[in-house]
Each structure stands twice: as structure tokens, then as C-alpha cells.
Residue frames relative to the residue before (quaternion, step in Angstrom):
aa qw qx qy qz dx dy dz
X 1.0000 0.0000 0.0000 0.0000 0.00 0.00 0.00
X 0.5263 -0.6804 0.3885 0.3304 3.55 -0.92 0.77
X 0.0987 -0.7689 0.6015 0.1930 3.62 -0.77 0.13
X 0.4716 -0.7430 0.4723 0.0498 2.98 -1.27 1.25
X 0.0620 -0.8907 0.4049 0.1974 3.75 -0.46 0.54
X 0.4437 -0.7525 0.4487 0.1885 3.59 -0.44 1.06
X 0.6551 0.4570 -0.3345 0.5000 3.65 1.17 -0.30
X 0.4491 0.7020 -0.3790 0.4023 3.82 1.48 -0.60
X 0.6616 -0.6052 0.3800 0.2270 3.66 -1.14 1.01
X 0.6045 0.5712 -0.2039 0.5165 3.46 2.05 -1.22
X 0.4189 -0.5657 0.6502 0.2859 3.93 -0.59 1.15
X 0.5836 -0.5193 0.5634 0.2689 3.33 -1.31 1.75
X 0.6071 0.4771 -0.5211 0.3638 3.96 -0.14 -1.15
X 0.7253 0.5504 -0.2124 0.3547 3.61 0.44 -1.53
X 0.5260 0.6222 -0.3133 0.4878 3.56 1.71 -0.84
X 0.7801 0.6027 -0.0387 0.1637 2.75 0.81 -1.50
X 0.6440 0.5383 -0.0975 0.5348 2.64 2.32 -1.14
X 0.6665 0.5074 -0.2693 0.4752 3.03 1.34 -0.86
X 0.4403 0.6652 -0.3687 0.4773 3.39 1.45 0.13
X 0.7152 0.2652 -0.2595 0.5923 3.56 0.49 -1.38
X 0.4934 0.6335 -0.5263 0.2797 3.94 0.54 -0.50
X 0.7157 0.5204 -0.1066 0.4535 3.41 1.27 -1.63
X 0.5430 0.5918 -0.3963 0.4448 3.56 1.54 -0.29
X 0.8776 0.2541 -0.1610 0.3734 2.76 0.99 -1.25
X 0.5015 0.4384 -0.5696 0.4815 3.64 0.98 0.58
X 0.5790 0.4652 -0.4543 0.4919 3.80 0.58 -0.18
X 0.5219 -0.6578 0.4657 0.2794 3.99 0.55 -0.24
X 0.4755 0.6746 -0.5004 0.2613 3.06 0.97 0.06
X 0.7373 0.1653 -0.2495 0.6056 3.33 1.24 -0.75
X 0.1825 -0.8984 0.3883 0.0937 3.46 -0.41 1.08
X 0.7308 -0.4220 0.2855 0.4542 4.04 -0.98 0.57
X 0.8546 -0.0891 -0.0808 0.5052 3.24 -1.56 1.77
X 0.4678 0.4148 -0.6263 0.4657 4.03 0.86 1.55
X 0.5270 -0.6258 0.5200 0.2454 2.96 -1.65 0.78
X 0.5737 -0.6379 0.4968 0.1306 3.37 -1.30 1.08
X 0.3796 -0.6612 0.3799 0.5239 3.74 -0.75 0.51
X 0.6453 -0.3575 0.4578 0.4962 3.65 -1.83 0.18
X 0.6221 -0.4724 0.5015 0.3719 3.16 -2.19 0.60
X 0.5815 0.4516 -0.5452 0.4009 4.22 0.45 -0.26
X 0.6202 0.6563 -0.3276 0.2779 3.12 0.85 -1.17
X 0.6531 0.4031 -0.2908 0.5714 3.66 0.97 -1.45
X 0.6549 0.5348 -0.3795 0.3756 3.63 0.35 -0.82
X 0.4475 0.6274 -0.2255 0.5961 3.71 1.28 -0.50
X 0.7272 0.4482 -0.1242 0.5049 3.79 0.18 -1.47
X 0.9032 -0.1483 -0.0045 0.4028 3.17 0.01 -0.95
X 0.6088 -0.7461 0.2371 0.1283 3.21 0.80 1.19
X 0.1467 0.7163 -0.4724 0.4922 2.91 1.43 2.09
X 0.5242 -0.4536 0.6180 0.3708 3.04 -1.97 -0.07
X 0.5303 -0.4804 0.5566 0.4221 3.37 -1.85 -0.03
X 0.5745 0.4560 -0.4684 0.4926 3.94 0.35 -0.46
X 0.5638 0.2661 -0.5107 0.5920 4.70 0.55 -0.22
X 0.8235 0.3349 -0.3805 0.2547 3.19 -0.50 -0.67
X 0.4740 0.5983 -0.3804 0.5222 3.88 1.16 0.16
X 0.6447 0.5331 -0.2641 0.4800 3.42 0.81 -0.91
X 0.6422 0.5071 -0.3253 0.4739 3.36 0.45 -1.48
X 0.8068 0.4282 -0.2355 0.3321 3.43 0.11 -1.46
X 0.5183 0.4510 -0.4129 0.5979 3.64 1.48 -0.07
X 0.6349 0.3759 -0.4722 0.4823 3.76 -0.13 -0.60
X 0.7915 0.3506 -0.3491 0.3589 4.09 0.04 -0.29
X 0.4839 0.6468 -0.3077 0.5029 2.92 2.00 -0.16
X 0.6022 0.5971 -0.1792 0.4987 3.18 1.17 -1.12
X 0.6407 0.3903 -0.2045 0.6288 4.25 0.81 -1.09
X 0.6256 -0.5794 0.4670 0.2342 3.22 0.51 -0.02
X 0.5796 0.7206 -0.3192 0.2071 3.90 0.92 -0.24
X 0.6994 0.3118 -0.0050 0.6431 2.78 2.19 -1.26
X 0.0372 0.6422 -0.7649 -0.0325 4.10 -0.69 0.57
X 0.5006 -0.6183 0.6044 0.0418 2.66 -2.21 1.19
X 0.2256 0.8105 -0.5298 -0.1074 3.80 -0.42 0.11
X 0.7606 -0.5729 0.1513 0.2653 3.08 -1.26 1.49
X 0.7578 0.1171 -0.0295 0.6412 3.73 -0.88 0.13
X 0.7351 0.4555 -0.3182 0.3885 3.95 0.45 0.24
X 0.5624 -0.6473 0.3684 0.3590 3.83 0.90 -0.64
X 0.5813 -0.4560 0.5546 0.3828 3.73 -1.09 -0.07
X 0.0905 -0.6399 0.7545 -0.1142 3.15 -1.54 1.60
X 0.6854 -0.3218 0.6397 0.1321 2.63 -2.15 0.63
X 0.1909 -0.8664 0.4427 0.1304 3.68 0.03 1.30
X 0.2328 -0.8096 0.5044 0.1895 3.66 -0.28 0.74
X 0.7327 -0.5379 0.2731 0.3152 3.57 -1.13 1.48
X 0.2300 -0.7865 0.5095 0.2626 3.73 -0.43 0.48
X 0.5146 -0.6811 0.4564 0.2508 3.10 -1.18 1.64
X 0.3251 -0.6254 0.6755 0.2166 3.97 -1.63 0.56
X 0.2484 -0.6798 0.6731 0.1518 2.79 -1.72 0.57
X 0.1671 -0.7879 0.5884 0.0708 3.67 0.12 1.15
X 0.5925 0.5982 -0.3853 0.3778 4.04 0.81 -0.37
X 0.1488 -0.8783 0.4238 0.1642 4.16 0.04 0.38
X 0.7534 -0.2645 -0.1560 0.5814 3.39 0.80 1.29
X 0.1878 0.7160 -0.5648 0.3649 3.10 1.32 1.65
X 0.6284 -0.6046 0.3928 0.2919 3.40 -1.82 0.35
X 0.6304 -0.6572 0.2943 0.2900 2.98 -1.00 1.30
X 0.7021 0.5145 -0.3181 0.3756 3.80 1.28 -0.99
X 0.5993 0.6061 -0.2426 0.4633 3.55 1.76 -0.61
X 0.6315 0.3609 -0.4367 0.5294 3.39 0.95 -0.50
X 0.5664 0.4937 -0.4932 0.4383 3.95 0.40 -0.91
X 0.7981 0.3390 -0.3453 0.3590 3.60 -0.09 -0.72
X 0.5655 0.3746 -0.5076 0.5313 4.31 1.11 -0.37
X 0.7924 0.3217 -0.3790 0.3534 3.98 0.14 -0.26
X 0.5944 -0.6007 0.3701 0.3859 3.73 1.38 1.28
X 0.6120 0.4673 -0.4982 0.3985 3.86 0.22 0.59
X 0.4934 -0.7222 0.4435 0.1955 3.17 -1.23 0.69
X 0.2393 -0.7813 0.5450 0.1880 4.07 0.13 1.30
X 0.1407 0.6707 -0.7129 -0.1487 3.51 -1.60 0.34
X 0.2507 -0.7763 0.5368 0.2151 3.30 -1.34 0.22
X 0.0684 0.8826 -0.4446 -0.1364 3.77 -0.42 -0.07
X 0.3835 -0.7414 0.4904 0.2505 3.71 -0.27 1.66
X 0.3112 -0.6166 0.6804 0.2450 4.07 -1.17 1.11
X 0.8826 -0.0462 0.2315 0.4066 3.34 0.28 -1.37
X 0.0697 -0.8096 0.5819 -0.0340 3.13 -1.07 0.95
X 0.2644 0.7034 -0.6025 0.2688 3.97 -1.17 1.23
X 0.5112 -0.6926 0.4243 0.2810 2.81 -1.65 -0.48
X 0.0864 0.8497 -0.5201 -0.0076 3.64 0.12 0.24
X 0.6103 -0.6563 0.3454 0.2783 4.02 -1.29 0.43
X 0.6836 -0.4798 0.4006 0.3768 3.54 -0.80 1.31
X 0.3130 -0.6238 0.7162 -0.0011 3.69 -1.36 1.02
X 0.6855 -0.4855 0.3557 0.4097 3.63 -0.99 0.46
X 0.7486 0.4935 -0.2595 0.3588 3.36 0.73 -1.54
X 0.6318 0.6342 -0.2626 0.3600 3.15 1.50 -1.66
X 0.7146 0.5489 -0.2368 0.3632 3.33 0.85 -1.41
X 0.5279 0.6395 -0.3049 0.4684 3.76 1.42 -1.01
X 0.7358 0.4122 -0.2717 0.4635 3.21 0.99 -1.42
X 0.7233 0.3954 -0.2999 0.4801 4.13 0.68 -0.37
X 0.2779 -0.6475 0.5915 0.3919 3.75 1.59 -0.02
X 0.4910 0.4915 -0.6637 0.2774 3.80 -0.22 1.51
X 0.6693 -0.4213 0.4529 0.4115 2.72 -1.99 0.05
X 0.6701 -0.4736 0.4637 0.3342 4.04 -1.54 1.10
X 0.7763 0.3052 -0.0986 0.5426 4.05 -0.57 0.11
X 0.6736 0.6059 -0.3873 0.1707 3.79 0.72 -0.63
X 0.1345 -0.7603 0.3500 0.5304 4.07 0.83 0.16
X 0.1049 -0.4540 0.8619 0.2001 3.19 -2.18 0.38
X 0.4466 -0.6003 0.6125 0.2551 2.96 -2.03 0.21
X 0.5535 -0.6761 0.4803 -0.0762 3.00 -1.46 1.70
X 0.0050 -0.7401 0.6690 -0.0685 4.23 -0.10 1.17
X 0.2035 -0.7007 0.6829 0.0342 3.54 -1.27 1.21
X 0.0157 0.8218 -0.5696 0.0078 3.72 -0.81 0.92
X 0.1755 0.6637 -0.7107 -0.1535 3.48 -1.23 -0.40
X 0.4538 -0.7266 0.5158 0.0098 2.88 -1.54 1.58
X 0.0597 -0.7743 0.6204 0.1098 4.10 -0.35 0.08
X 0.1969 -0.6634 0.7010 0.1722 3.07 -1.40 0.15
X 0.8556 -0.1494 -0.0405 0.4939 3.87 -0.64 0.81
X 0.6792 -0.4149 0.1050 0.5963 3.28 1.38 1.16
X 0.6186 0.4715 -0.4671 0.4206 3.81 0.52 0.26
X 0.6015 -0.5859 0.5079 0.1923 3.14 -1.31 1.06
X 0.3952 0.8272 -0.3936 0.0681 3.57 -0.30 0.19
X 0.7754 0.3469 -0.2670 0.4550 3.21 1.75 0.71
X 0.1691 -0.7852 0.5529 0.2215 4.19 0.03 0.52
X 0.0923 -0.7699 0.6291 0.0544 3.65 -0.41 1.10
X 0.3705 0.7308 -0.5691 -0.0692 3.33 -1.33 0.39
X 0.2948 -0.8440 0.4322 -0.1183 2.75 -1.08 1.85
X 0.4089 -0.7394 0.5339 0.0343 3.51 -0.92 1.55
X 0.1814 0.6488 -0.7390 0.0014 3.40 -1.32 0.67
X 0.7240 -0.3963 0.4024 0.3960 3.03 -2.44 0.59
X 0.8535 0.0462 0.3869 0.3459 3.35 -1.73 -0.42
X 0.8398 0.4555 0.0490 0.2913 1.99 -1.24 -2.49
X 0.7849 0.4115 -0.2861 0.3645 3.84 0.51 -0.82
X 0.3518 0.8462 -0.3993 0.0264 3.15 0.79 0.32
X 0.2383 0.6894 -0.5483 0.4091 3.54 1.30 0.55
X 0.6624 0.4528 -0.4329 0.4108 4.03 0.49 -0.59
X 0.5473 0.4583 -0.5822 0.3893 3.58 0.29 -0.30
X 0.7292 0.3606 -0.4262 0.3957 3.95 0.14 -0.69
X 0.6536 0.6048 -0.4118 0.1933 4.14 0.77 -0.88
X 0.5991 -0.5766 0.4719 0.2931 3.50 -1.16 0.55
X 0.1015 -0.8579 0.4967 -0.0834 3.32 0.08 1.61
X 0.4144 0.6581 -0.4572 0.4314 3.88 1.58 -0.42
X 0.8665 0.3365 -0.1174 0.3496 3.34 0.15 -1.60
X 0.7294 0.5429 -0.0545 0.4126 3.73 1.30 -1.75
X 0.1774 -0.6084 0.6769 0.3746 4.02 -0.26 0.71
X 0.7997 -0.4075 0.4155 0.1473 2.51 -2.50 0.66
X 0.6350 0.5535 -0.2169 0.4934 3.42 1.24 -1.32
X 0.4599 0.6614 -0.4040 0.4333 3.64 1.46 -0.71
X 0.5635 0.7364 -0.1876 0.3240 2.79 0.60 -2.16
X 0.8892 0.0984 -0.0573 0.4432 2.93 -0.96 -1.71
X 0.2836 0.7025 -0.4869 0.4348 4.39 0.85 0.48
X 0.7810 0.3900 -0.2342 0.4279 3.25 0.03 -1.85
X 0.6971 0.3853 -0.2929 0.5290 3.41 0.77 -1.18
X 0.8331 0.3765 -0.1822 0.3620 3.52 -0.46 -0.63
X 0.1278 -0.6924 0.6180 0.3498 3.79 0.61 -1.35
X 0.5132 0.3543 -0.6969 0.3542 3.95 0.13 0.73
X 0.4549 -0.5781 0.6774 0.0049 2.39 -2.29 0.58
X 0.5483 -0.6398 0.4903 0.2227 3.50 -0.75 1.23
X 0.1691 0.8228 -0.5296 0.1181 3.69 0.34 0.85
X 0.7626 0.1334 -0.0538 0.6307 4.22 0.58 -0.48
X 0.2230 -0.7460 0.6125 -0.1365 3.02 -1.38 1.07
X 0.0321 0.7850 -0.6172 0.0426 3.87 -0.17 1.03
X 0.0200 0.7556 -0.6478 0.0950 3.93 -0.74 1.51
X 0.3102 -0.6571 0.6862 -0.0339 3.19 -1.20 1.53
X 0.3561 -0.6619 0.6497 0.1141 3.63 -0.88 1.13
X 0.3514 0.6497 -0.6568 0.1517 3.28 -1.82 0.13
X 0.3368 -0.5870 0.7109 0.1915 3.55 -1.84 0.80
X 0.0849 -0.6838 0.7240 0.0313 3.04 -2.14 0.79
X 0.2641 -0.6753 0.5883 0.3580 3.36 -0.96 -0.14
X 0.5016 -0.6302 0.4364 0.4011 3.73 -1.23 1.18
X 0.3987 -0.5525 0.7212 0.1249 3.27 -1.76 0.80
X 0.7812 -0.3975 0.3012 0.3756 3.55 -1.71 0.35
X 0.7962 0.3010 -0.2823 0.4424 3.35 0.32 -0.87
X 0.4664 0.6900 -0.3985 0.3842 3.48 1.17 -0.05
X 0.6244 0.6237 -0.1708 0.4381 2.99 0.82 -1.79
X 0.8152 0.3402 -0.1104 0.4554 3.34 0.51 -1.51
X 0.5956 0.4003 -0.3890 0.5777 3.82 1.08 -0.22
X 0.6468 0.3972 -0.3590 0.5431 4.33 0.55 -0.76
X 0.2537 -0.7061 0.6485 0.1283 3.92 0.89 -0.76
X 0.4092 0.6554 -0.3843 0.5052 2.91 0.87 2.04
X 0.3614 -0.5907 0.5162 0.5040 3.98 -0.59 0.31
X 0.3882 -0.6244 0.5480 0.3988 3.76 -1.24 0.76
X 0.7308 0.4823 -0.3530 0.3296 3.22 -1.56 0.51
X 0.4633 0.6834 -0.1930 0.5301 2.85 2.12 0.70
X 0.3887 -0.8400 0.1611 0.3425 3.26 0.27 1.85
X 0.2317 -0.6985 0.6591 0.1551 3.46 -0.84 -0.18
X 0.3895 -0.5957 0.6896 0.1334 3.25 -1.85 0.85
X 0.0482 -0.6790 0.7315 0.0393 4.17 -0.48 1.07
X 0.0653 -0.7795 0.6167 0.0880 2.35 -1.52 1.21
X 0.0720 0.9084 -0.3822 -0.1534 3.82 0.36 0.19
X 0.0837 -0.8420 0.5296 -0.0600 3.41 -0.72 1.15
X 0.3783 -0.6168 0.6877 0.0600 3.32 -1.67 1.08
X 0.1281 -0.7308 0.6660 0.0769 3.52 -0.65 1.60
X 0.1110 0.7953 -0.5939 0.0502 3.83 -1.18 0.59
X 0.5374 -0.6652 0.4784 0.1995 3.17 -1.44 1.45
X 0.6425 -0.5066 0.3298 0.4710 3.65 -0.49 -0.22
X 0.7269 0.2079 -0.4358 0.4884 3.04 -1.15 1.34
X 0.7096 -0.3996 0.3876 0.4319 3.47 0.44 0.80
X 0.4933 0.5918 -0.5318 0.3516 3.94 0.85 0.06
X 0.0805 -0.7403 0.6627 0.0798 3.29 -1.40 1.19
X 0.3168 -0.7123 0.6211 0.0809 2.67 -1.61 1.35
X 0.8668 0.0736 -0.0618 0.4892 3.71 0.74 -0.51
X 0.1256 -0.7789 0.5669 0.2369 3.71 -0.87 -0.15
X 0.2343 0.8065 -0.5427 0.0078 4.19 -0.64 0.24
X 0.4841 -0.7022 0.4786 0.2086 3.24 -1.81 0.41
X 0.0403 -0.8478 0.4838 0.2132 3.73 -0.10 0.26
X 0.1729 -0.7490 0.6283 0.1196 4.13 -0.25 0.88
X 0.1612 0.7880 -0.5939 -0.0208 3.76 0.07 1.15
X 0.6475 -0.5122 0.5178 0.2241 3.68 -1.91 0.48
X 0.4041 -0.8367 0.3324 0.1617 3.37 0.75 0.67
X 0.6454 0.6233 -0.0622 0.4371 2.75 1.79 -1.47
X 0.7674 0.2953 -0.1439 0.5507 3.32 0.97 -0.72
X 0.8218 0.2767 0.0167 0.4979 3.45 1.14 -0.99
X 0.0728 -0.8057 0.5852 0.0558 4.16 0.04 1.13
X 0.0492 -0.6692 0.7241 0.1594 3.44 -1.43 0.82
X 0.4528 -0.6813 0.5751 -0.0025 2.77 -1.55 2.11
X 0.1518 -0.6729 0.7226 0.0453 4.21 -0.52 0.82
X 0.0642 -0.7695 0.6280 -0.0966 3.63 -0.89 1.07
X 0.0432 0.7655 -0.6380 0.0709 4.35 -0.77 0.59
X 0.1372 -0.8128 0.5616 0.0711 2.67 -1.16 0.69
């Protein structure tokens, strides 16, 4: 075990980090394990809790370590790309060898918002029906999906949305084809059910993404928001 010297010119915190830094490029502490508890390091190498807080923020900070609530400090696992530009989320996970799940929270109807309605060309107040998701990539949470449809679609409330992209979906039934794609950017900060479906402190930014899927001619078929962890999960925008 390293030992750490308190008379040395290097602020212990900084000792300290470069310690776990070296665990974990040496494997010792390996991707998306949990790290020991601050008593624990404070125990080990014979620090205060205020070094050993520090450290763990500076690796927090580079990105090496993420905290998750009521659970401890982890080994931060590589954040997955999305090389597909309004391609399906279950196809890219599977060309870049990771394993997608999805899991639906909630499913109904409820009445077009301003934004929602712009995005389905409806009338403000009118209801569409409303699919809640969060997406994972090799079991990490790293995406809040929620997805809008007209009315009229109401075959989606019964389809198997866990396993089946959307674009699948509305094909079989219909014959359009996901052909144009319109994505508005924006930050949020996570809200409760975020927090607790990404498994995050709320008030953790997010990347929104909000997109208008359409068949040719400008026909829309759906409208949704994605709130992604940035950290674990990059959306790539590609032109040619």
C-alpha cells in the first residue's frame, strides 16, 4: 500500500489522488467498482476526512470518479458515443458491441404543453399520448426518454417499447419511414424523477435533447425529449 508523506512539498489531498489515479489505471481499482468509503481511506492511509474529500473531488472533477447518491464513489465507466445522427438508440449500442436496454416508467395520456404541441404541429391542451423511458447501456442508466404521439396513434400505448425502436413501431403499422429528424439542444438541471431513474443527485446538469421524427415530406410521426448524463453517454450530430 502506498504511504503518503505529510512533510513532502505535494498537499497530501494531491498524494492521495494520484494514488487512487494509479489504482485505477493499474486496474486495481477497476470501471463502475465502488471505491473504499471516506472512513475507510482515512483508516488506510492515515488522513483527515477534509484530504480525503478533496482528493475524491479533484478525480471527481477529471472525470475518473462519479458519486451516486445514498450509494458511494465509483470507478467512472467510459462514456458510451453515439456515432448514429438521429439513428436508433438500440442499433448504435449493438454496432459499438454494448448491450442497450430500455425500461418504459410510464405510459398514458395527458394534454399537449406549448412546447409539446409545436413539436407534433397540435393544437396547446389537445391530449397525445405520453411513453416514459430510461435507456442504459450495459446496465447504466444514462438516458430519460420521453416520447409524444398524435391522438390518432393510439396503437403505441399497447406496443412493446422495452425491446422494439420506435421507428420499428410506427413502420409495421403505418409504412412511414423515419426519414428527417429536427433536434433542438438545451441544458437542464435533473428533477426527482430524473435523478432517481439516471441515479443521480437532482440538480445535475443534463444535455436535452428534443427531436421531431418525420416521414418524407415533412410528415410527423412523433415528437420526444431526451435528458441525457453526459457523463456516461455523448450525443454525436454528424453533416455532411
Amino acid at each position: 500500500m502506498a504511504v503518503l508523506h505529510a512533510e513532502a512539498s505535494v498537499p497530501l489531498y494531491l498524494q492521495l489522488s494520484d494514488v487512487i489515479q494509479s489504482q485505477i489505471e493499474q486496474g486495481e481499482l477497476k470501471q463502475g467498482e465502488k471505491i473504499p468509503s471516506e472512513d475507510q481511506m482515512r483508516e488506510l492511509y492515515g488522513v483527515s476526512r477534509v484530504t480525503v474529500r478533496a482528493a475524491i473531488e479533484r478525480l471527481v472533477e477529471s472525470g475518473l470518479l462519479i458519486k451516486r447518491r445514498g450509494k458511494g464513489t465509483y470507478v467512472a465507466m467510459p462514456a458510451f458515443v453515439e456515432t448514429m445522427a438521429g439513428g436508433s438508440f438500440t442499433k448504435s449500442c449493438v454496432q459499438n458491441h454494448v448491450v442497450p436496454r430500455t425500461e418504459v416508467r410510464s405510459v398514458g395520456t395527458v394534454f399537449a404543453s406549448g412546447m409539446v404541441a409545436e413539436g407534433l404541429a397540435v393544437h396547446a391542451g389537445d391530449p397525445v399520448h405520453r411513453i416514459c423511458r430510461v435507456r442504459f447501456t450495459d446496465d447504466i442508466p444514462v438516458i430519460y426518454e420521453v416520447d409524444y404521439f398524435r391522438e390518432r396513434d393510439a396503437f403505441i400505448l399497447e406496443a412493446d417499447m422495452d425491446e422494439t425502436p420506435v421507428s420499428e413501431i410506427i413502420r409495421d403499422r403505418t409504412g412511414l419511414l423515419a426519414k428527417e429528424f429536427k433536434d433542438m439542444f438545451d441544458v437542464s438541471a435533473a428533477n426527482e424523477e430524473q435523478s432517481r431513474a439516471l441515479d443521480c443527485p437532482a440538480g445535475t446538469p443534463l444535455l436535452v435533447v428534443r427531436q421531431v421524427v418525420m416521414a418524407e415530406e415533412h410528415q410527423i410521426l412523433y415528437y420526444n425529449e431526451q435528458y441525457i448524463l453526459s457523463d456516461r453517454y455523448k450525443y454525436v450530430v454528424s453533416y455532411r
